[in-house]
C-alpha positions in Angstrom: 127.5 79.3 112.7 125.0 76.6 111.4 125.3 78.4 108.1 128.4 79.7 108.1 130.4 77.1 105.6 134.0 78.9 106.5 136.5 81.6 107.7 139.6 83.4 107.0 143.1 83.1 108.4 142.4 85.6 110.9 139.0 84.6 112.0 138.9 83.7 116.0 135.6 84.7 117.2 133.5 83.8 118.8 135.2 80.5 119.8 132.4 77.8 118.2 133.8 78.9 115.1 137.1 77.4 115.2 136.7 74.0 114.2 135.4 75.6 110.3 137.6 75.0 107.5 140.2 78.2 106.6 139.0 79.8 103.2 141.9 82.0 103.2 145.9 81.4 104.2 148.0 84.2 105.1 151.0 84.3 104.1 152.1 86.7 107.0 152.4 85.0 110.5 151.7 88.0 113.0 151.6 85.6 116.3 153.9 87.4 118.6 155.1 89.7 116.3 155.6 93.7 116.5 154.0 95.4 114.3 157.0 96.8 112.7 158.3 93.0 112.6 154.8 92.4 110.3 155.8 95.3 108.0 159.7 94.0 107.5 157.6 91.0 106.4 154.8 92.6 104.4 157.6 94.4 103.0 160.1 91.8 101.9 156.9 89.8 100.1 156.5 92.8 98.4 160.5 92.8 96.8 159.5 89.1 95.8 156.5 90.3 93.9 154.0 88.9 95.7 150.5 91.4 96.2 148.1 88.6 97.2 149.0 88.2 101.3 145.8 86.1 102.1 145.3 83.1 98.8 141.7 82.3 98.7 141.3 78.2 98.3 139.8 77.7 95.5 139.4 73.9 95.6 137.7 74.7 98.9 135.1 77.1 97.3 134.1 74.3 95.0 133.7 72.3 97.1 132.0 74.0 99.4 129.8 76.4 96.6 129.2 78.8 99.1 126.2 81.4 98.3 127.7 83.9 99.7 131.4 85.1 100.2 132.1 88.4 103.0 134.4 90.0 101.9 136.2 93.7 102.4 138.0 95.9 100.3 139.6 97.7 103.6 142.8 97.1 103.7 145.2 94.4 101.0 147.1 93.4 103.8 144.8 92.6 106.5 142.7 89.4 104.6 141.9 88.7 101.3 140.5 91.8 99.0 137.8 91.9 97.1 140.1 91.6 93.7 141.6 88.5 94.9 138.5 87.0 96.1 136.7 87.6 92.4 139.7 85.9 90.8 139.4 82.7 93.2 135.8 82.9 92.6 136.3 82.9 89.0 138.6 80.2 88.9 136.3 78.0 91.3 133.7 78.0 88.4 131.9 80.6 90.3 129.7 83.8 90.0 132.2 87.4 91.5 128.1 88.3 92.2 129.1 86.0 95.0 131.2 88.7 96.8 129.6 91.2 99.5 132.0 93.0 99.8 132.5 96.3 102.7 134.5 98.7 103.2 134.3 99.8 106.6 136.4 102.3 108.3 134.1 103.4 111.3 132.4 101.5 113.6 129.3 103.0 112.3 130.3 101.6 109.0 131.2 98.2 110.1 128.0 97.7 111.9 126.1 98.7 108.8 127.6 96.3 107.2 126.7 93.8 109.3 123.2 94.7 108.8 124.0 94.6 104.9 125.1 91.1 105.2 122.2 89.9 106.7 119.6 91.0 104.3 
């Protein structure tokens, strides 16, 4: 964790990682929550016209100018997308050619991308 400068909302392992700042909010509290009780949520910030569940903070990217932002492009609801994270980069002052970003669906897949990240 030495070089990792943040984490999303969701991010809770391993534990040393806790105390790094949030680079994402979600907008969707899930703590204790069915999963249809998530989708009347999803759902209802949808009819407001809201798309972007997971805001990237971008006064916390330049700040922080990291060289590298993990991303994935699996799922819009789950964390922060790959679209949403090029626009925060972009309004940061940043490079999108900051942005890994994966697309995992297997766990075949998300451990290559692990290995992907790391080179």
């Amino acid at each position: 964790s030495r070089r990792l400068l943040g984490i999303s909302a969701h991010c809770d392992y391993p534990a040393c990682i806790q105390g790094l700042p949030r680079a994402t909010n979600s907008l969707i509290s899930t703590d204790g929550c069915t999963s249809e009780e998530v989708e009347a949520r999803v759902q209802k910030l949808l009819s407001q016209g809201v798309t972007d569940f997971h805001p990237v903070d971008v006064t916390w990217l330049q700040s922080a100018t990291p060289g590298i932002i993990l991303t994935q492009d699996t799922c819009q609801t789950c964390d922060a997308g790959a679209s949403a994270v090029g626009r925060a980069l972009q309004a940061a002052g940043l490079g999108v050619d900051r942005a890994l970003t994966t697309n995992p669906c297997t766990v075949e897949e998300i451990l290559n991308s692990i290995e992907r990240s790391e080179e």
